[in-house]
FITI-125413 format. One record per residue (C-alpha): x negated, y, z. Coordinates in nm, 3 decimals, padded with zeros to 5 digits. Layout:
N
ATOM|c1|c2|c3
ATOM|X|Y|Z
...
% end
This chain:
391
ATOM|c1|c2|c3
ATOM|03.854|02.276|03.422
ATOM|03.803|01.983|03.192
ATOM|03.615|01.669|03.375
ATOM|03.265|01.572|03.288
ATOM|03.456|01.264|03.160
ATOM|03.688|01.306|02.875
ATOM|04.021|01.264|02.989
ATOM|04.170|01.077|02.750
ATOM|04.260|00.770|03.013
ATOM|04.495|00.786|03.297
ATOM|04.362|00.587|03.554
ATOM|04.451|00.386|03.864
ATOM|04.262|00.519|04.174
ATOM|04.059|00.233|04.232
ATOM|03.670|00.194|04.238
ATOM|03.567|-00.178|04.172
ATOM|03.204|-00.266|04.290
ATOM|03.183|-00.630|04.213
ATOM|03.318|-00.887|04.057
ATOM|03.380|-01.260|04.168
ATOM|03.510|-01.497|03.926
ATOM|03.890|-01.403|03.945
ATOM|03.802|-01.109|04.169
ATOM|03.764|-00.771|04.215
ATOM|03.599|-00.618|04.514
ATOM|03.748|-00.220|04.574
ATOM|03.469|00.024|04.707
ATOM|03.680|-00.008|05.026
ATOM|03.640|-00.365|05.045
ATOM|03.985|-00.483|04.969
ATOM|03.989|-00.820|04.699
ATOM|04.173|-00.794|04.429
ATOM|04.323|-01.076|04.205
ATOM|04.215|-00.957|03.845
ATOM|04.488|-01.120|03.639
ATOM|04.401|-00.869|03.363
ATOM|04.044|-00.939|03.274
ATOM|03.962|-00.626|03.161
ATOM|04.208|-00.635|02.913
ATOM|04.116|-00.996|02.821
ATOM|03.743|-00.950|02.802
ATOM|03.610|-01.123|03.083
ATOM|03.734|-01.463|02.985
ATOM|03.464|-01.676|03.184
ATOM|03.520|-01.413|03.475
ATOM|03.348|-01.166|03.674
ATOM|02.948|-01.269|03.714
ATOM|02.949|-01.578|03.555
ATOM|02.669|-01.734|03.700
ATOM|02.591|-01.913|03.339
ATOM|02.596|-01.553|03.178
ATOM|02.451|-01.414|03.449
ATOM|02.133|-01.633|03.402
ATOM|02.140|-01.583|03.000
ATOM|02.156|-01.211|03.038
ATOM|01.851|-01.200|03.258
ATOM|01.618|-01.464|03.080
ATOM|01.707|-01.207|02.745
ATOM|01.657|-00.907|02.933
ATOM|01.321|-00.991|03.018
ATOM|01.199|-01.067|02.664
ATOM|01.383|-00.860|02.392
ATOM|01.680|-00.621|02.404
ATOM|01.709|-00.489|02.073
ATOM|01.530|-00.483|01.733
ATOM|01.777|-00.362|01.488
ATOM|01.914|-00.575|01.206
ATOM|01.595|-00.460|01.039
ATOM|01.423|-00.789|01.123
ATOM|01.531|-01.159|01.169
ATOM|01.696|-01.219|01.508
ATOM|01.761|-01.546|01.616
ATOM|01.996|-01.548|01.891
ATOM|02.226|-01.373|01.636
ATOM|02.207|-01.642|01.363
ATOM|02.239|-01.890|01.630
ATOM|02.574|-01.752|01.757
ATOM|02.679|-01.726|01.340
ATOM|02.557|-02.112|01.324
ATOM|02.799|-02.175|01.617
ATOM|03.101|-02.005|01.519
ATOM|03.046|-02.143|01.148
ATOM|03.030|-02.493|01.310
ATOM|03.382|-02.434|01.510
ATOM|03.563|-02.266|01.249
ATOM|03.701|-02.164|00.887
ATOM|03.422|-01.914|00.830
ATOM|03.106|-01.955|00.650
ATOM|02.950|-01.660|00.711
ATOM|02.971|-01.377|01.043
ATOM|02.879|-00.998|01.054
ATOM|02.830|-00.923|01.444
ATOM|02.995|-00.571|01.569
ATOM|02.996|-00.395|01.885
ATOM|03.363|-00.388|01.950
ATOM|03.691|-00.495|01.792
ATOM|03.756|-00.164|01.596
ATOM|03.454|-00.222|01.430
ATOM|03.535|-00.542|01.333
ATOM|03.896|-00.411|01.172
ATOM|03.700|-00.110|00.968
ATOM|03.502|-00.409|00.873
ATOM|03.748|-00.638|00.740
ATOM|03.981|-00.370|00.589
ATOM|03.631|-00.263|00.360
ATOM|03.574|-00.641|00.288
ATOM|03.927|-00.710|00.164
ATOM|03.886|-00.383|-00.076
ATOM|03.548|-00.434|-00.181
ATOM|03.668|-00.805|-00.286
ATOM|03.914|-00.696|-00.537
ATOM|03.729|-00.389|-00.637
ATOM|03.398|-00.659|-00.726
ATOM|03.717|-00.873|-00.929
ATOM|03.768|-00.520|-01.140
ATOM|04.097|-00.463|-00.939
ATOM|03.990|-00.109|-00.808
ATOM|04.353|-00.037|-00.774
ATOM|04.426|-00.355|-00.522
ATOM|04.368|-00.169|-00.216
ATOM|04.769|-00.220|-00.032
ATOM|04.700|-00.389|00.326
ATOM|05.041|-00.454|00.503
ATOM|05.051|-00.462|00.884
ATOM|05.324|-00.490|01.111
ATOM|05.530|-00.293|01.370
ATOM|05.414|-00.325|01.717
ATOM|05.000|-00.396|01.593
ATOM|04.705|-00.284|01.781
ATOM|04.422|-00.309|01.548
ATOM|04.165|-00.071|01.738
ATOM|04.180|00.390|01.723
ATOM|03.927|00.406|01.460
ATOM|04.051|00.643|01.133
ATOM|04.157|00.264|00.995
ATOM|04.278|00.102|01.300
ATOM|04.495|00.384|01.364
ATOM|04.637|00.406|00.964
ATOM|04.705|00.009|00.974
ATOM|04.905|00.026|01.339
ATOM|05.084|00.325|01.183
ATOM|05.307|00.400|01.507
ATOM|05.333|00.751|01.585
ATOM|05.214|00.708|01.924
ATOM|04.891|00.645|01.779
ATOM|04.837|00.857|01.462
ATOM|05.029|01.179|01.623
ATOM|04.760|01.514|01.573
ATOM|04.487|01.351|01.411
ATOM|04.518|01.464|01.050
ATOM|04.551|01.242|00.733
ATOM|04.583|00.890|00.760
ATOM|04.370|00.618|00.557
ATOM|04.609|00.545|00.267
ATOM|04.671|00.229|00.154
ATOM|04.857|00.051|00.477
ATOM|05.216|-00.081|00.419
ATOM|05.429|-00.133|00.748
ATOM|05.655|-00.370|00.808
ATOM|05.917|-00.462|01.061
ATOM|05.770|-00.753|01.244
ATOM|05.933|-01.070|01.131
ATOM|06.128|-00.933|00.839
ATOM|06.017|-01.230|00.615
ATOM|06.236|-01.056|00.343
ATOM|06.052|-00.776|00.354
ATOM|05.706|-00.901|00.324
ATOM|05.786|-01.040|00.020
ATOM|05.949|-00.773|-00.155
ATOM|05.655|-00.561|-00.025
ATOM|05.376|-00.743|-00.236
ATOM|05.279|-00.582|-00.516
ATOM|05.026|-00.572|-00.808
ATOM|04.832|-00.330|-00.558
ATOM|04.848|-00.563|-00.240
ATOM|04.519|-00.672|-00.131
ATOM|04.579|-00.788|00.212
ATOM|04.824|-00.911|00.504
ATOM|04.652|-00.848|00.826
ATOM|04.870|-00.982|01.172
ATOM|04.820|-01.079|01.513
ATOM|04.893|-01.421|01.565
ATOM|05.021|-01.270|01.960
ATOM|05.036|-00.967|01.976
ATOM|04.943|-00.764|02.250
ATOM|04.933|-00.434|02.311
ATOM|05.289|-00.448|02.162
ATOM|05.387|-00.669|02.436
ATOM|05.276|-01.033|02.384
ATOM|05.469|-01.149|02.098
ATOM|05.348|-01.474|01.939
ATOM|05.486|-01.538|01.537
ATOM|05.609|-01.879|01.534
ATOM|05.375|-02.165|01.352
ATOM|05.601|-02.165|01.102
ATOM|05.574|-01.796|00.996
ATOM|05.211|-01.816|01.023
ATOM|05.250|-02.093|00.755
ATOM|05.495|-01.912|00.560
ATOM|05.236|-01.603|00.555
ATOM|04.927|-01.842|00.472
ATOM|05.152|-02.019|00.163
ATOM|05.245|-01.634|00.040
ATOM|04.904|-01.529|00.040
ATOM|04.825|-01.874|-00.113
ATOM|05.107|-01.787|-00.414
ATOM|04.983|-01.448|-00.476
ATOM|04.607|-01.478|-00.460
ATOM|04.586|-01.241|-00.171
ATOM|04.386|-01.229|00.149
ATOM|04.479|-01.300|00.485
ATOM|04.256|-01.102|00.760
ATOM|04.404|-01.229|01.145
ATOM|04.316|-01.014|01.450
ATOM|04.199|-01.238|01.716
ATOM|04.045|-00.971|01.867
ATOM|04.289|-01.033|02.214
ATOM|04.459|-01.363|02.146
ATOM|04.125|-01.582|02.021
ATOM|03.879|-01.732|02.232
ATOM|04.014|-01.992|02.404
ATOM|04.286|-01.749|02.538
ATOM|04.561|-01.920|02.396
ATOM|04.457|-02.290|02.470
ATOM|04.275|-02.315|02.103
ATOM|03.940|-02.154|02.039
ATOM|04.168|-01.935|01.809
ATOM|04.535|-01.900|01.815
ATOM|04.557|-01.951|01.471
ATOM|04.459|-02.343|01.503
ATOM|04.811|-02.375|01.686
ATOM|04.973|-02.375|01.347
ATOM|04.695|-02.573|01.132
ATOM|04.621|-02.310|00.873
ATOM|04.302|-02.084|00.831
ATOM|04.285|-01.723|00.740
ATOM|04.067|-01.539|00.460
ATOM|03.895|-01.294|00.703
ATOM|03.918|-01.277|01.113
ATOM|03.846|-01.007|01.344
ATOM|03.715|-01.126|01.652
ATOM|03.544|-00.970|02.002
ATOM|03.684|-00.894|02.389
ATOM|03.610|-01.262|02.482
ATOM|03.341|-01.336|02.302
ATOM|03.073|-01.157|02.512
ATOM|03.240|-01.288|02.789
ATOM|03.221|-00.917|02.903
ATOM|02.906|-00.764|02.746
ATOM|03.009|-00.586|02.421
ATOM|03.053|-00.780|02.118
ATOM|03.268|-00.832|01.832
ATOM|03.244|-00.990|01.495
ATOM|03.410|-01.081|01.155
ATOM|03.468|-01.407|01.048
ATOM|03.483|-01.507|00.662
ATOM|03.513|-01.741|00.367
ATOM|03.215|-01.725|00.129
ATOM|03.462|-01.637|-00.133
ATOM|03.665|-01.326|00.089
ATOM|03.301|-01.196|00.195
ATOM|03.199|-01.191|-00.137
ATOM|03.151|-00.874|-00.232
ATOM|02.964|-00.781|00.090
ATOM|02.595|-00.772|-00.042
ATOM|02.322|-00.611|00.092
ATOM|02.351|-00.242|00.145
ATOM|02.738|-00.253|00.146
ATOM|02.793|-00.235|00.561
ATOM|02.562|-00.200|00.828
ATOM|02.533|-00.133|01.245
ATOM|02.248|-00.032|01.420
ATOM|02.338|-00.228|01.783
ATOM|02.549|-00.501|01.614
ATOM|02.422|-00.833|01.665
ATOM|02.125|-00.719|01.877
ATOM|01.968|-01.029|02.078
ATOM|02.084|-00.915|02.386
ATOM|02.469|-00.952|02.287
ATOM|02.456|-01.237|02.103
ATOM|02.247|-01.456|02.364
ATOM|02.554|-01.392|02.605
ATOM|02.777|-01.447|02.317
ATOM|02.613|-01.771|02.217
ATOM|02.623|-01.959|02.591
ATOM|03.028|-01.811|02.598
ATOM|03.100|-01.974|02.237
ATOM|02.925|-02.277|02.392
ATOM|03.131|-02.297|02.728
ATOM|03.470|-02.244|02.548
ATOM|03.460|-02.459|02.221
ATOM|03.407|-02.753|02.442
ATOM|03.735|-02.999|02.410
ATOM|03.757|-03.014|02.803
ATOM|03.727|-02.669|02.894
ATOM|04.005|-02.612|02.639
ATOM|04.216|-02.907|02.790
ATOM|04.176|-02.705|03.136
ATOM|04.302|-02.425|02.977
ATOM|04.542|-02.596|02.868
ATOM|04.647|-02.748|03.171
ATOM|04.656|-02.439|03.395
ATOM|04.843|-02.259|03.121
ATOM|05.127|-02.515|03.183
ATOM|05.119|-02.434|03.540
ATOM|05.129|-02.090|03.593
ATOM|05.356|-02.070|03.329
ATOM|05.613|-02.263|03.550
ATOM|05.530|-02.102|03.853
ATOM|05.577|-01.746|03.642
ATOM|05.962|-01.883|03.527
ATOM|05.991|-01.926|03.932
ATOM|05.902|-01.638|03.989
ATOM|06.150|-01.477|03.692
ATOM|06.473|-01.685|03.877
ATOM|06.409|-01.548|04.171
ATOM|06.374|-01.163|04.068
ATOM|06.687|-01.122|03.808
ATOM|06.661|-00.783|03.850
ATOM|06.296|-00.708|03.808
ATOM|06.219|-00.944|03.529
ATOM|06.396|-01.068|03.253
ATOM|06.143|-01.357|03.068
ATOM|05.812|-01.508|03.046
ATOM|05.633|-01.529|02.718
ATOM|05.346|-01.549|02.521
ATOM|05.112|-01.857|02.480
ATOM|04.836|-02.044|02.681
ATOM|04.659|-01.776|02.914
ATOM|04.782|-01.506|02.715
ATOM|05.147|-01.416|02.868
ATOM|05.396|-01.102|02.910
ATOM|05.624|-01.047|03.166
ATOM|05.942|-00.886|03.002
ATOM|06.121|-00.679|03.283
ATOM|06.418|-00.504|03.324
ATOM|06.243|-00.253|03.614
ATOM|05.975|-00.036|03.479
ATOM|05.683|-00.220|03.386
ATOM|05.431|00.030|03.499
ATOM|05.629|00.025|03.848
ATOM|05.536|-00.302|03.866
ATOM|05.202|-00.285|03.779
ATOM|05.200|-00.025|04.068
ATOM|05.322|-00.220|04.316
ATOM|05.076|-00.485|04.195
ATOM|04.802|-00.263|04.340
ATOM|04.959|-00.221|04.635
ATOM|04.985|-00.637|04.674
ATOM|04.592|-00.671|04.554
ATOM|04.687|-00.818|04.207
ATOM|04.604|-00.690|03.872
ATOM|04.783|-00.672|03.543
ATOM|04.812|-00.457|03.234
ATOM|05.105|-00.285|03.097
ATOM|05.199|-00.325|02.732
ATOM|05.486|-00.216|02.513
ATOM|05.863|-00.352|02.498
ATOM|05.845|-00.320|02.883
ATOM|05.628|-00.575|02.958
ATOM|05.330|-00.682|03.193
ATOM|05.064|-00.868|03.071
ATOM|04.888|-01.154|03.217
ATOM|04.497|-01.254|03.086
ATOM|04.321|-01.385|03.402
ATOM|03.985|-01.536|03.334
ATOM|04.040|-01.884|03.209
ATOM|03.864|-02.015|03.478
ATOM|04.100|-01.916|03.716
ATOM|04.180|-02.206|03.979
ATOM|04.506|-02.375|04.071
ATOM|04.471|-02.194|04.407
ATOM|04.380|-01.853|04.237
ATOM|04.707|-01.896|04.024
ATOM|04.921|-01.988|04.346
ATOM|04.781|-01.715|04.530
ATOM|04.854|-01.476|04.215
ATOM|05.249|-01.570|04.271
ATOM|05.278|-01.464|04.563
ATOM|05.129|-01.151|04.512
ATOM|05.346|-01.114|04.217
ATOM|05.599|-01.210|04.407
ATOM|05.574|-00.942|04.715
ATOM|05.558|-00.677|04.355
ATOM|05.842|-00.757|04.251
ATOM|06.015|-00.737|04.592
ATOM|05.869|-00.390|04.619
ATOM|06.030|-00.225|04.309
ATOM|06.353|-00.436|04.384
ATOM|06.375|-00.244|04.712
ATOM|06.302|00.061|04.557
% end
């Protein structure tokens, strides 16, 4: 007998209650060390006292209105990410797979408004998680996720992931788009290089097409910039942004030039929640905590550490682990073991992490995780890894 929920997850048998900061608090009372974030989503951490009073001072006036009617807490949160980035203007979703059906209708709807009907090509790149939408799906392309569900949205080209050979020949008179990950992670926290990021930024430059980055994981002060992307000094066309945004309330958005958003005009894309004042007062006082220069610094600094302690921790397991990589708070265990043994054995130690592909664990604690929190995370990582080893 099917459940009342769908069962389309497998999930761990635990039953959270509350959250504290870095922590998780099991119905049974037992803390866990939540070094996954909710997959990256709960950047500030669990009940952030700060979001916890901005929530409840909106809750008591207005919820939603529909984007019917003028709301300002959502054009203050567009004034804020316009002031801290590339864009000049922001359409406010409810999730990051709205924001990718989003910028895939943007990037078409800009060549089809230049009489290029035909320019409708995005390329995308083995090992991308772009959301399991009908385009989300089409753009990732693997067959894990497009297996039983009918015809695919045409118009995706997939590439090998860093075949720089390839991306070129692939451009054609019908290429609208590159859209990448600066880290990937569902594919297992893979970071391109600055250099490639340039080298994708100049190509687009060279043949007048768009570049639309997924920051949907990586951005938000995960990777020790607001967005990844300002690691390597270039700006994209289009940006699809969310998880860490509303700090844990549901939120995404879409980032753009004036001239890549062009052909957006009224009627052309719409959402009923997106943008309501409830998610974008939360999403303003987030944007506000981690653009400032000395949160990001902190970041910064903790990344450094638990970075080293994690390349300690790789020495002394050579049979469990293999590497450390990834960038800032954003990192991914390689291992030789299974990764979802280790994850397993996690539970069993009181410390979380997520599973992603190539075999690897990822890390994305809050990135207000403390010194101590991060010690205390290594040696719960650390009695893991014995585990499986003694399997």
């Amino acid at each position: 007998m099917i459940s009342s929920v769908l069962p389309t997850y497998s999930r761990a048998p635990l039953h959270f209650v509350k959250g504290e900061g870095t922590w998780l608090i099991e119905a049974d009372g037992r803390r866990f060390l939540d070094l996954g974030s909710g997959i990256a989503v709960n950047a500030l951490g669990h009940a952030n006292p700060e979001l916890v009073e901005t929530l409840t001072q909106q809750a008591q006036n207005l919820w939603h209105v529909s984007n019917l009617y003028q709301i300002p807490q959502q054009q203050e949160l567009a004034d804020r990410l316009v002031d801290a980035t590339f864009a000049d203007t922001v359409f406010f979703t409810n999730s990051g797979t709205e924001a990718c059906e989003l910028a895939v209708k943007m990037a078409r709807k800009y060549w089809y408004e230049k009489q290029q009907p035909d320019r409708v090509e995005i390329i995308t790149f083995d090992g991308s998680f772009h959301g399991r939408s009908s385009a989300g799906i089409a753009a990732a392309g693997s067959e894990k996720m497009t297996k039983g569900f009918g015809p695919l949205l045409p118009g995706f080209v997939h590439l090998a992931w860093g075949d720089h050979d390839a991306i070129k020949a692939a451009i054609t008179e019908n290429t609208a788009a590159i859209m990448i990950e600066p880290v990937q992670g569902e594919g297992g926290i893979r970071p391109l290089p600055d250099h490639c990021l340039k080298g994708l930024r100049d190509l687009c430059d060279a043949h007048g097409i768009l570049l639309i980055l997924d920051e949907v994981q990586c951005g938000m002060g995960r990777t020790g910039k607001l967005f990844a992307h300002e690691w390597s000094g270039i700006t994209p066309d289009i940006m699809m942004v969310a998880k860490g945004i509303g700090g844990g309330f549901p939120l995404g958005a879409v980032l753009a030039t004036e001239n890549a958003a062009s052909g957006m005009t009224a009627g052309t894309h719409g959402s009923t929640y997106g943008g309501n004042p409830l998610a974008c007062a939360v999403g303003a006082k987030v944007v506000s905590i981690i653009a400032d220069d000395t949160f990001l610094g902190e970041v910064n600094r903790k990344a450094a550490l638990l970075r080293q302690k994690l390349e300690g921790l790789v020495a002394a397991h050579p049979d469990v682990f293999e590497s450390v990589r990834g960038s800032g708070m954003m990192i991914g265990l390689k291992c030789k073991a299974v990764n979802m043994d280790i994850v397993n054995a996690g539970y069993a130690a009181q410390v979380i992490t997520v599973p992603a592909g190539d075999n690897v664990i990822r890390l994305l604690p809050p990135l207000t995780i403390t010194d101590a929190e991060i010690g205390e995370s290594i040696k719960r990582l650390d009695i893991a890894a014995s585990a499986v080893a003694a399997q």
